[in-house]
VOGU-3710 file (C-alpha; in Angstrom, 3 decimals, decimal comma):
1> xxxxxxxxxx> 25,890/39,243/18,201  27,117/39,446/14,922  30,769/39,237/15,554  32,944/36,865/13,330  36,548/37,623/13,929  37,887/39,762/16,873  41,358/41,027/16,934  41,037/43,445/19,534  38,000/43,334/21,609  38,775/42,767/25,352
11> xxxxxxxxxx> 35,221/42,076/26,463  32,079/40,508/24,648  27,953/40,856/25,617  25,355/38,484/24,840  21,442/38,958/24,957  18,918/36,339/25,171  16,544/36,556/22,807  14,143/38,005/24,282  17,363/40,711/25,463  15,898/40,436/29,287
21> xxxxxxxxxx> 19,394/38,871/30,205  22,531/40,262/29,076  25,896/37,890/29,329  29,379/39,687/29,156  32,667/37,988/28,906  35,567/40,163/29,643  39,775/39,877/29,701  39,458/42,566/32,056  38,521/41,671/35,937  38,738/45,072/37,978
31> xxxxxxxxxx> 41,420/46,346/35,809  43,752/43,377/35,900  43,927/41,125/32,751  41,860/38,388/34,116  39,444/36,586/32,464  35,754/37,464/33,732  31,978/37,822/33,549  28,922/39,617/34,351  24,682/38,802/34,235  22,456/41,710/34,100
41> xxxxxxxxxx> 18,925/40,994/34,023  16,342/43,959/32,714  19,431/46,166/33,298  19,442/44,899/36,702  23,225/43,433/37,691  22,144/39,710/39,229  25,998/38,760/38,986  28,705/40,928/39,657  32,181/41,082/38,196  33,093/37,282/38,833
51> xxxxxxxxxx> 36,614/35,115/38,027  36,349/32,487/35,228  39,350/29,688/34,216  40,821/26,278/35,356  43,957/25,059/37,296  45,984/22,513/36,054  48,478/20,028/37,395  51,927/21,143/37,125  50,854/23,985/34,312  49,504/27,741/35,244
61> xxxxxxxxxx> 46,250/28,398/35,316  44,166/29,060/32,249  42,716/32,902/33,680  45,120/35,256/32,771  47,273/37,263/30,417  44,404/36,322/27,553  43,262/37,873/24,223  40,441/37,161/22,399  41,445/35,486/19,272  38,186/34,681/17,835
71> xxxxxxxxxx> 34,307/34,704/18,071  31,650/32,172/16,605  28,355/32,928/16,910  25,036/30,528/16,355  21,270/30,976/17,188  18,970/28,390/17,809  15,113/28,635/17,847  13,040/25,032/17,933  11,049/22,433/20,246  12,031/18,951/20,184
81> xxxxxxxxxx> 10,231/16,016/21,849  11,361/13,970/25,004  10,637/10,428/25,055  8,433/11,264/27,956  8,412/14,685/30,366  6,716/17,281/31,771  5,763/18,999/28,479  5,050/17,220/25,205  7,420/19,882/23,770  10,113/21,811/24,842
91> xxxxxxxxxx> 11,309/25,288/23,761  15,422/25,353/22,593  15,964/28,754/21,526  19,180/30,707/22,656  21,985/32,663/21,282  25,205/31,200/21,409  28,876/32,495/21,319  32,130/30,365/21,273  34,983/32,715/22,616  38,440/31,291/21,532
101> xxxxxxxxxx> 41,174/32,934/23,838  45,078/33,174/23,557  47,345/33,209/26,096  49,392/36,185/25,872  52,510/35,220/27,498  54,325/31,223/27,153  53,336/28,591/26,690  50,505/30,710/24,263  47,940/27,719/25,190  44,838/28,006/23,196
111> xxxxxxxxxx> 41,011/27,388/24,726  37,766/28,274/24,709  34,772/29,268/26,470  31,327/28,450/24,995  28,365/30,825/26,438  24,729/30,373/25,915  21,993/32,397/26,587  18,174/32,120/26,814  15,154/33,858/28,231  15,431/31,415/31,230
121> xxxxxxxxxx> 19,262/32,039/31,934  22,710/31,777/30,993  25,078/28,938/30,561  29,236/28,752/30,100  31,769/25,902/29,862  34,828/25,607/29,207  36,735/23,548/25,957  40,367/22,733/25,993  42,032/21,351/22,883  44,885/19,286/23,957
131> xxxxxxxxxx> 47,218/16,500/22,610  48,417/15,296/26,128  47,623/14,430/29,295  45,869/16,962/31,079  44,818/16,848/34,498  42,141/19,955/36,091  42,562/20,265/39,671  40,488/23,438/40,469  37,782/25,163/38,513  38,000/29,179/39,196
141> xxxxxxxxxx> 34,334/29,761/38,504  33,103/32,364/40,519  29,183/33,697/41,277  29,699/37,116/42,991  26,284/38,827/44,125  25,772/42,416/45,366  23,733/42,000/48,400  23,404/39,421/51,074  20,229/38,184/49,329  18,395/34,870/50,710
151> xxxxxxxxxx> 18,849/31,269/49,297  17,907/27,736/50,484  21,117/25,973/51,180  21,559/21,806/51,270  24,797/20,152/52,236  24,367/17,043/51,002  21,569/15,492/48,273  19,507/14,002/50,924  19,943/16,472/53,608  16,808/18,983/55,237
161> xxxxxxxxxx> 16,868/22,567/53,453  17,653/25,367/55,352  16,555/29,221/54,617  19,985/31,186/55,219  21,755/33,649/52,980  24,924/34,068/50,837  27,347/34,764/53,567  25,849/31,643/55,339  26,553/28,971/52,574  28,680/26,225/53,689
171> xxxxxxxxxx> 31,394/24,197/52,290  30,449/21,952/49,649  26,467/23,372/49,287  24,345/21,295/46,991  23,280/22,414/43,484  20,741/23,861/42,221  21,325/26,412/44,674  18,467/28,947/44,878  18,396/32,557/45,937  15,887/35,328/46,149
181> xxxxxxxxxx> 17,245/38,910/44,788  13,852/40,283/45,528  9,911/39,408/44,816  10,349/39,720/41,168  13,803/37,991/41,028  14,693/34,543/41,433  17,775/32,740/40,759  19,279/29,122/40,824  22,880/28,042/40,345  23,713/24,700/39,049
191> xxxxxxxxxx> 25,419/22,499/37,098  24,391/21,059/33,265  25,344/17,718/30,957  27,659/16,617/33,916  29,074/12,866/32,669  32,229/12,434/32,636  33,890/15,221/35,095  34,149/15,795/38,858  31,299/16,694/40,211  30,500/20,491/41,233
201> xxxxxxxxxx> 29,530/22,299/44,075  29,095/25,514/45,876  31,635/27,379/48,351  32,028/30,596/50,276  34,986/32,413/48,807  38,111/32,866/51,971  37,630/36,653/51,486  34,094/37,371/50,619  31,444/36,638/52,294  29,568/37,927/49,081
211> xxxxxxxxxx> 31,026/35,605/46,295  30,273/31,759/45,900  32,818/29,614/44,470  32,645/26,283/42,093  34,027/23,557/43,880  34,811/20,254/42,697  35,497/16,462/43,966  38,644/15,900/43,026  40,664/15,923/39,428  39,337/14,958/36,453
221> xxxxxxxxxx> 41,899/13,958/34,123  41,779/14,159/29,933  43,933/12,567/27,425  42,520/14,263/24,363  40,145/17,322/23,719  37,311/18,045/26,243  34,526/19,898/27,580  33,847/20,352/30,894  29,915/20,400/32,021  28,063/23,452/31,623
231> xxxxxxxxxx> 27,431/26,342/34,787  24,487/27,874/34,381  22,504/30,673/35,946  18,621/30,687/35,724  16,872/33,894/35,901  13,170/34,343/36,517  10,683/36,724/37,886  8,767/33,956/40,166  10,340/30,520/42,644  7,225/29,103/40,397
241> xxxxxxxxxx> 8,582/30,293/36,997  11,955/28,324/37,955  10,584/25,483/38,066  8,646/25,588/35,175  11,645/26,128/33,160  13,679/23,460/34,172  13,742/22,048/30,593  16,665/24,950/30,745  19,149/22,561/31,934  17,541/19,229/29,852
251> xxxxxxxxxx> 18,308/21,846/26,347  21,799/22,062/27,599  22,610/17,715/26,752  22,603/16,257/23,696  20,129/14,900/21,952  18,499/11,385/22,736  20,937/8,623/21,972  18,288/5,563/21,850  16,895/5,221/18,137  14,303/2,746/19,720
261> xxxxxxxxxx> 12,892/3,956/22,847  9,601/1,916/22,968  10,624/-0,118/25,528  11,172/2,843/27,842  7,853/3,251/29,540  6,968/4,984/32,629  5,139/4,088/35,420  3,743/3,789/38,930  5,480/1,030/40,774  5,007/-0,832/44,416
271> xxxxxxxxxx> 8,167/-2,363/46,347  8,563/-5,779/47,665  10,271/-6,285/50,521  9,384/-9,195/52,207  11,409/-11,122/49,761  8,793/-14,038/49,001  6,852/-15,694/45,861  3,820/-14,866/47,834  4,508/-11,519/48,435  5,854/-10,649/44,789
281> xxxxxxxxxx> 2,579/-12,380/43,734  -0,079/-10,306/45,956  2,155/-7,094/44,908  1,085/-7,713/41,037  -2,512/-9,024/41,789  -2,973/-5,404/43,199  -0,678/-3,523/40,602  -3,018/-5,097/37,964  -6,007/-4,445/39,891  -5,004/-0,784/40,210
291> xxxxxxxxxx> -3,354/0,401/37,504  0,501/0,136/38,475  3,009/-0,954/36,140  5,465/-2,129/38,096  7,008/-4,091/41,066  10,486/-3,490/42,535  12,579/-6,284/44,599  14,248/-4,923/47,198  17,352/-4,790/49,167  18,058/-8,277/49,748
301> xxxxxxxxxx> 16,949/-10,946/47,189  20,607/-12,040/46,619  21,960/-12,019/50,125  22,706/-9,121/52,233  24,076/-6,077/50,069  26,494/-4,999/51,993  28,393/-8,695/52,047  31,305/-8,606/49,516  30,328/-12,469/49,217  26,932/-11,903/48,078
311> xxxxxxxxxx> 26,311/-12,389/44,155  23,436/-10,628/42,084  23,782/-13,228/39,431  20,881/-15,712/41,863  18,310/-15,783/44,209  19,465/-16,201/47,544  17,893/-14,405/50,401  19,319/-12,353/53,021  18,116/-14,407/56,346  18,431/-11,366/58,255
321> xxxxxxxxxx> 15,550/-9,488/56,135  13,088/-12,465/55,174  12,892/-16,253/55,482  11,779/-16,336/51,817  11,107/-18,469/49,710  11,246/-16,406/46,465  11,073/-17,935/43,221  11,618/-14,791/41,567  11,384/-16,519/37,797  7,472/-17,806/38,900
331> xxxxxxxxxx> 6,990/-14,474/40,330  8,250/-13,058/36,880  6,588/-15,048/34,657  3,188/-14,277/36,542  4,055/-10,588/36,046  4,734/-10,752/32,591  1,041/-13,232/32,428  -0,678/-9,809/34,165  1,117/-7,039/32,239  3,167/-5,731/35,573
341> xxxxxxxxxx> 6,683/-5,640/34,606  9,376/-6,476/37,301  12,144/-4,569/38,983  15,019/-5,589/40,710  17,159/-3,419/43,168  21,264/-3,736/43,383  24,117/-2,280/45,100  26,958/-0,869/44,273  28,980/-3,449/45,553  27,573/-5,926/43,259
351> xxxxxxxxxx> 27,466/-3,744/40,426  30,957/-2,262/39,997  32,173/-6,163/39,946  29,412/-8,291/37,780  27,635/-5,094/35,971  28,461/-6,439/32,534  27,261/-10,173/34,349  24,602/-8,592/35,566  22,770/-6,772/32,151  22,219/-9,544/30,220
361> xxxxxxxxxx> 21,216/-12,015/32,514  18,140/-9,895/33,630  17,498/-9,702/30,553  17,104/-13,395/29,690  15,406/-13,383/32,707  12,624/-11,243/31,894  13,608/-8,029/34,184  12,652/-4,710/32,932  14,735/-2,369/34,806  17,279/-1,724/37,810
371> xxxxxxxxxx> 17,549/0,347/41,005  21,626/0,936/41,099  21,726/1,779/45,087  24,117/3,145/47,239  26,134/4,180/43,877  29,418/6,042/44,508  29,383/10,006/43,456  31,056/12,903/43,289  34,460/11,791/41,420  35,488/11,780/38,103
381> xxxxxxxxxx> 36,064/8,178/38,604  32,825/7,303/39,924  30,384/9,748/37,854  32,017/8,609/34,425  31,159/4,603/35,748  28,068/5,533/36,575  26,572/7,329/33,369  28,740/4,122/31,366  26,325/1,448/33,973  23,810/3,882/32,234
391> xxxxxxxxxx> 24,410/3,488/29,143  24,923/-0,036/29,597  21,866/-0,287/30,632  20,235/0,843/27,504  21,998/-1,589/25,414  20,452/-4,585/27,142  16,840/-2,629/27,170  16,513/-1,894/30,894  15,781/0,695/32,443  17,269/2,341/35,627
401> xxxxxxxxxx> 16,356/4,440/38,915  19,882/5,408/41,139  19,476/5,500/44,897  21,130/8,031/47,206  23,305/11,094/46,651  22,921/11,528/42,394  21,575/14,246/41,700  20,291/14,698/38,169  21,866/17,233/35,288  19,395/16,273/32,570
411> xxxxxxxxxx> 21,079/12,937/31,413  17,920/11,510/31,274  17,427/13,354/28,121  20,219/11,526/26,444  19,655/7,895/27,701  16,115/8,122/29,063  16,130/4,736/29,852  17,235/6,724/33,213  14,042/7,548/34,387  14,694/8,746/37,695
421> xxxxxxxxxx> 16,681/9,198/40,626  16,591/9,631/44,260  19,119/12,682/45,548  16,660/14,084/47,626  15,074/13,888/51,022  12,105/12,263/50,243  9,383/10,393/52,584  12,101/7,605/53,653  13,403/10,921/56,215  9,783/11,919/57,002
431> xxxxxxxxxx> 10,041/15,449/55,295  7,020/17,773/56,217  5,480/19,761/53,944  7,881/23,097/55,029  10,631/20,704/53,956  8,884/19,281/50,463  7,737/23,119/49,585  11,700/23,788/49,684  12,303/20,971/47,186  9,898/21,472/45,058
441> xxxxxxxxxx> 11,452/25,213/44,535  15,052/23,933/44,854  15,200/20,314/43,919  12,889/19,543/41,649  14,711/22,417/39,245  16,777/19,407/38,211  14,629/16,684/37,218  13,006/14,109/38,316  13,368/12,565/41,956  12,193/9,474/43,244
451> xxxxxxxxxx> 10,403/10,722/46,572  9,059/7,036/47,652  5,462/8,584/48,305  3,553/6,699/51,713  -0,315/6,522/52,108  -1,518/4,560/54,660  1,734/4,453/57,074  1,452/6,253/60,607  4,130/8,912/59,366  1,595/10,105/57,153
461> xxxxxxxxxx> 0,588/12,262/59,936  3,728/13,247/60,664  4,452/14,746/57,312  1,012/16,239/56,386  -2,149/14,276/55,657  -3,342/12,400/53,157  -4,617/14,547/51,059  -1,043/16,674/50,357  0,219/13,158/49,936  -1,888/13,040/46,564
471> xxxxxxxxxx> -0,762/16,281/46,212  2,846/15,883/46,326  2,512/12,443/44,335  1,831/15,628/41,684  4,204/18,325/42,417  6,712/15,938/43,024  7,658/14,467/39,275  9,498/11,302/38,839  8,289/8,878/35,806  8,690/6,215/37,780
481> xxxxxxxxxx> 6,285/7,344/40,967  7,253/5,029/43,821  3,819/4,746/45,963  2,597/2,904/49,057  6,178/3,368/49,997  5,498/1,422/53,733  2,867/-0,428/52,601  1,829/-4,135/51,780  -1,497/-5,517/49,960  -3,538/-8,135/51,079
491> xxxxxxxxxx> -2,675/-11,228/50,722  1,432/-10,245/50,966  2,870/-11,945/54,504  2,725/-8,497/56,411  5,427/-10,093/59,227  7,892/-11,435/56,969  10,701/-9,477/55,227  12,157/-5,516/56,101  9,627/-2,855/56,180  7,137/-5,850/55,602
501> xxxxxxxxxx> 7,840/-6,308/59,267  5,757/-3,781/60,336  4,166/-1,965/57,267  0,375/-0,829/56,999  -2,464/-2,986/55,035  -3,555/-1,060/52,056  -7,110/-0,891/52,426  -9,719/-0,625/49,629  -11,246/2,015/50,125  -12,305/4,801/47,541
511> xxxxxxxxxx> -9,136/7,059/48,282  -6,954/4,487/45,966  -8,995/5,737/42,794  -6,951/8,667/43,094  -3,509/7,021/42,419  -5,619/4,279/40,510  -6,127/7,576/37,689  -2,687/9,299/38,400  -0,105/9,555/35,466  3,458/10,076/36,051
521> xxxxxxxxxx> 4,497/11,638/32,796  2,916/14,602/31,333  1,851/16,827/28,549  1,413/20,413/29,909  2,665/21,590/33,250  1,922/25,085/34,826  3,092/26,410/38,445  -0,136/28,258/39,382  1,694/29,949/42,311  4,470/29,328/45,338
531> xxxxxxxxxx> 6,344/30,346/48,110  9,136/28,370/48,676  8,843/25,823/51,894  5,052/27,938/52,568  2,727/26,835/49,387  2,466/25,572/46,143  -0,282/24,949/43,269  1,152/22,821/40,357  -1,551/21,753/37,552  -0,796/19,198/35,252
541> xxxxxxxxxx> -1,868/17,803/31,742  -2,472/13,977/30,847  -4,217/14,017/27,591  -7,416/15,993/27,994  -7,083/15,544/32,002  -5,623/17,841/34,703  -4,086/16,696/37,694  -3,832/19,944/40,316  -1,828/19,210/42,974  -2,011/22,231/46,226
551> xxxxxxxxxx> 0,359/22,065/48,714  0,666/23,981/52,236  3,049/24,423/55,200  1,169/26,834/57,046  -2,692/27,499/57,077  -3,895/29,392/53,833  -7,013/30,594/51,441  -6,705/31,337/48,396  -8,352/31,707/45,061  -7,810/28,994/42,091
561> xxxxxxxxxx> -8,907/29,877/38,563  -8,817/27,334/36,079  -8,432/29,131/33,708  -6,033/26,933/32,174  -8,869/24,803/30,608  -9,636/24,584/27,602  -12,591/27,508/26,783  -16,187/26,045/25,827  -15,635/22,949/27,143  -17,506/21,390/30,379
571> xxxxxxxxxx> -15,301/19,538/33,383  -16,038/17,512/36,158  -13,423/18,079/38,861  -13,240/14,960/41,998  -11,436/16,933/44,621  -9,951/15,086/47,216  -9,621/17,057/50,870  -8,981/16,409/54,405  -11,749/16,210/56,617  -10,754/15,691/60,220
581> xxxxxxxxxx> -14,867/15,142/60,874  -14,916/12,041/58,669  -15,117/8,245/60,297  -12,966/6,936/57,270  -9,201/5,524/57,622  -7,844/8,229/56,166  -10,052/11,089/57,048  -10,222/12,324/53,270  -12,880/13,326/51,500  -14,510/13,169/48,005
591> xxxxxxxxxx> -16,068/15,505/46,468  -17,761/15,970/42,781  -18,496/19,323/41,084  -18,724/20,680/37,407  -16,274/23,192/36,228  -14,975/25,162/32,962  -12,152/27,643/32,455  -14,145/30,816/33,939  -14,562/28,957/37,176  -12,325/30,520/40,383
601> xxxxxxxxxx> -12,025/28,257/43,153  -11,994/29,240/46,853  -9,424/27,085/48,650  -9,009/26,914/52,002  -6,272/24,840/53,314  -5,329/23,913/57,245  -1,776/24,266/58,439  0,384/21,406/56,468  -2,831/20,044/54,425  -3,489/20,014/50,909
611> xxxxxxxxx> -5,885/19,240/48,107  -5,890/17,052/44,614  -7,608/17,498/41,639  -8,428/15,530/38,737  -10,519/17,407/35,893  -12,443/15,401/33,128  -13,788/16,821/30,498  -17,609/16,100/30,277  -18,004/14,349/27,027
//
């Protein structure tokens, strides 16, 4: 730091502030003059020697042959408050440097490269000035690492996790991308701020097996001056301490863009699918009863989605998933008469042609927010729509949750009217907990993820038990919590309607007080420990309540001190555990005890189990 002009520099470090990471930018890559970078962490290297620059259409590429005409440096130490999170506050504090480079040789083309760097990693991107049309048709980025260290790779958004190493990544892996230099040195990969560019991913470099490359969908094309999204590396000494920080890539967007945000309110929310005024109607008579806030419509309400024919702008119900009826305005108004606000799913197909329809009428109508499904990704075509149906959105006051393969890159700190998103393998597949203890290391680094969390449904079983399905309604954070994924109150016609076909009763029993009590947005979060796709303890904060959420693949005891309670103050814990022995539905068990910050729990947890807490204090 402290550089203002340099003339003849051919390589510049940063530190993070707390000077754990170090971030050098060099014209020099093994002696040649290409543009490069290194990440040394403690002293450590964590990336080697790697390429930086872009290809263009019909120009050169923007990588060699550069000076360094100029250097702008800026620090940054503050907390800012989301609309709603994981924290109440979040910690911005980096040092910054904006590299200007010239090209040496014709046509002298001027850019940029903007580097940040904070005590949870380092971030770059690229800025191009330009008065013409510029098109990008290959990003150069590359992450070269020393060793063939371990990582958890994903193909696609919603595919299984596999443990494999660097040399094993495939084409097009998913990002974050997570690797494991050693006990005390974890790392993810990823992508930051992406809105209106082609979307990146990870690739094995032709000619070593060692180096990962940036890959991207397709072109993105400029007509003026632009930015492409940030690449970041996170550094930490824990899979916990990851995710953690993953405010790391919400500090690299801007700023909230929504002066008035108090419509935007998080929730717990139950689907509809069997499509009728009846069922709608049972669906809020137990949201009310049980604390939910929402109900979603759907696939299906306006005809079949996947029927160019069918129009969003009415009611008109897809034969081949209920018989109806559905007078969705009665079943609105008698939302709006209980406080449960209503929901209403739509497909791409529909959106792309009436979205602009589409906003306002649900609006007049009374809706409070969409699910955009099956949504087109990966382009720059189809990711710039799709932030614009965001922001959209906002201006008509609804809020949105996108189905299928978008994964998030902290947009929801901008308009956070986006409140969630799917891009993950959640209980729809029937994950078990191996699989959800790899994205809760891996996934969940990038926000929030709609993981459509069952209780009373057979599969239950199949994935874990009940009680790590409280759990991972905890671990797993999404502000809108989807829950009693397959199934139906009483009172909704069980054999009408898509899942309704076939889905479980929800019984009354005392296990609902749990998700009665549960939050989905919080004020303190702390990973107690991990081990990605073995175990995980994540303890939350709603107000003066914890929710502690332990999670297990394989059979495990441990000890859990609490001691992040607050001192001199008395809690009563209600632990909720499996109990094969037990007569009830569910075989769960409740149990009471008192508890303060010196207390150290003995867990013991059977092979894909888990426990839930929730700690009062004792007033």
């Amino acid at each position: 730091m402290g550089f203002t002009l340099i003339a003849q520099a051919k390589e510049i470090k940063i530190l993070s502030p707390d000077k754990k990471i170090e971030l050098t930018i060099s014209t020099n890559l093994r002696n040649e003059k290409r543009l490069s970078y290194t990440i040394a962490y403690k002293g450590i290297p964590v990336i080697a020697s790697s390429p930086l620059g872009l290809e263009f259409e019909h120009e050169k590429p923007l990588a060699e042959d550069l000076s360094i005409h100029s250097v702008k440096e800026k620090h940054r130490k503050g907390t800012w408050k989301p609309v709603y999170g994981e924290k109440e506050f979040y910690l911005d504090h980096y040092n910054e440097v904006s590299i200007q480079f010239k090209e040496e040789k014709l046509p002298y083309r001027v850019f940029s490269i903007t580097s940040r760097v904070y005590n949870e990693g380092a971030a770059f991107r690229y800025n191009m000035l330009t008065d013409k049309l510029v098109t990008v048709t290959k990003e150069l980025t590359g992450f070269k690492f020393k060793a063939d260290y371990p990582s958890w790779v994903a193909g696609a958004a919603q595919s299984k996790y596999r443990k494999a190493s660097i040399s094993q990544t495939g084409n097009g892996t998913e990002r974050p991308y997570v690797i494991e230099m050693n006990s005390d040195c974890f790392v993810a990969l990823g992508e930051a701020a992406l809105v209106d560019h082609a979307r990146m991913k990870f690739s094995p470099a032709p000619k070593d097996s060692l180096m990962l490359l940036t890959t991207l969908d397709g072109k993105s094309v400029y007509k003026d001056n632009f930015s492409t999204p940030w690449r970041y590396v996170m550094i930490a000494e824990s899979a916990g301490k990851l995710l953690e920080n993953n405010h790391f890539i919400l500090n690299l967007n801007e700023a909230n863009a929504i002066k008035d945000h108090s419509w935007i309110k998080p929730g717990k929310v139950i689907r509809e699918v069997t499509l009728t005024t009846t069922g709608g109607k049972a669906c809020i008579d137990f949201a009310a009863r049980h604390n939910l806030q929402y109900v979603e419509f759907d696939a299906g309400w306006y005809g079949h989605e996947y029927d160019d024919a069918a129009s969003a702008l009415a009611v008109n119900v897809d034969p081949s998933r209920s018989p109806g009826p559905l007078a969705l305005q009665e079943v609105i108004a008698y939302g709006k008469s209980k406080g449960v606000g209503i929901l209403l799913y739509v497909n791409q197909r529909a959106l792309s042609k009436q979205l602009d329809t589409i906003l306002p009428l649900f609006k007049s109508w009374g809706v409070v927010g969409m699910k955009y499904g099956f949504v087109n990704v990966g382009s720059q075509i189809s990711t710039s729509w799709l932030h614009e149906a965001v922001r959209k959105a906002a201006d008509h006051q609804l809020m949105v949750d996108i189905h299928d393969e978008y994964r998030p890159t902290g947009y929801s700190r901008t308009y956070p009217n986006l409140l969630t998103q799917e891009g993950i393998r959640g209980e729809e597949e029937r994950p078990d907990n191996q699989q959800v203890l790899t994205t809760m290391f891996t996934r969940m680094i990038a926000g929030a993820g709609d993981f459509t969390n069952c209780y009373f449904v057979p599969s239950v079983y199949e994935m874990g038990s009940h009680a790590s399905q409280m759990a991972k309604a905890i671990c797993i954070y999404s502000p809108w919590q989807f829950i009693y994924w397959y199934d139906r109150p009483l009172g909704s016609p069980i054999k009408k309607g898509g899942a309704g076909a076939w889905a479980s009763v929800i019984e009354e029993i005392p296990d609902l007080s749990f998700y009665d009590a549960l939050p989905t947005v919080w004020h303190d979060t702390k990973v107690i420990n991990g081990k990605i796709g073995a175990f995980g303890t994540i303890a939350r904060r709603s107000g003066e309540n914890w929710f502690v959420g332990t999670l297990t693949d394989e059979a495990i005891n441990f000890k859990l001190p609490l001691d992040f309670l607050e001192k001199k103050q008395q809690y009563e814990a209600t632990v909720y555990t499996d109990d094969a022995s037990l007569a009830s539905p569910t075989k769960l068990a409740i149990k009471r005890m008192k508890v303060d910050a010196s207390s150290i729990l003995d867990i013991h947890l059977l092979e894909k189990n888990g426990q839930a807490f929730i700690i009062r204090p004792i007033k």
